[in-house]
C-alpha positions in Angstrom: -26.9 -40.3 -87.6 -28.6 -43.4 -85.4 -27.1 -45.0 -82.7 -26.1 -47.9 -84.9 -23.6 -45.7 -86.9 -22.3 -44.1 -84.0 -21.5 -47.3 -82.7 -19.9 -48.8 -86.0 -17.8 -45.3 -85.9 -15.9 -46.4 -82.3 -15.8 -49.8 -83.2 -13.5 -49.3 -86.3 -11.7 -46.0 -84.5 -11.0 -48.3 -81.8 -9.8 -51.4 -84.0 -7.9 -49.1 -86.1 -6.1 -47.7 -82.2 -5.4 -51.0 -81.3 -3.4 -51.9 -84.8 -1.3 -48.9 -84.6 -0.1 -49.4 -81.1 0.4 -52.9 -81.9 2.4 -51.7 -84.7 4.3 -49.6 -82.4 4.8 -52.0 -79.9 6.0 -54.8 -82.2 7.9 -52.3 -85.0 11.8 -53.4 -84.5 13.3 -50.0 -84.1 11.6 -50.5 -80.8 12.9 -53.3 -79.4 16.6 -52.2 -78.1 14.3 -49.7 -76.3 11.8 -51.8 -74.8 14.7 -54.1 -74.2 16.6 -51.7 -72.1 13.5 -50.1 -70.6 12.9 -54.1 -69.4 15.9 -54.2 -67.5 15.8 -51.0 -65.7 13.9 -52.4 -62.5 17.2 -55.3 -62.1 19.7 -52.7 -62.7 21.9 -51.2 -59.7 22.7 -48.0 -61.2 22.0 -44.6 -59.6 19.9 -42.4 -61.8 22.2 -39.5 -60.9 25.3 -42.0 -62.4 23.2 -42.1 -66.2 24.0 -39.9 -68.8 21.9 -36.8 -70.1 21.2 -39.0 -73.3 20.0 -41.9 -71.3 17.4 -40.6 -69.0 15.8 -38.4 -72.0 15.4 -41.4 -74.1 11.9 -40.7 -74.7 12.4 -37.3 -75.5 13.9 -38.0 -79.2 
């Protein structure tokens, strides 16, 4: 196996990397979460004041 291969071999593992996490990224059972997550740094709330389900969200 040349160099040439080896480089064709990260070139398409990392196109096919990118693709997914665009995927994941753009995929709409995402957005709510993204949403919310984009929000956190303007909200006013004590962490100690959000519920169990809310600071584990990335847990499920």
């Amino acid at each position: 196996m040349g160099i040439g291969e080896l480089q064709t071999i990260a070139t398409v593992s990392a196109f096919i990397a990118f693709v997914g996490i665009a995927w994941w990224a753009y995929s709409p059972k995402n957005k709510k979460r993204f949403e919310e997550d984009a929000q956190l740094a303007l909200d006013d709330k004590d962490v100690k004041a959000l519920s169990e389900e809310q600071r584990n969200k990335d847990e499920r």
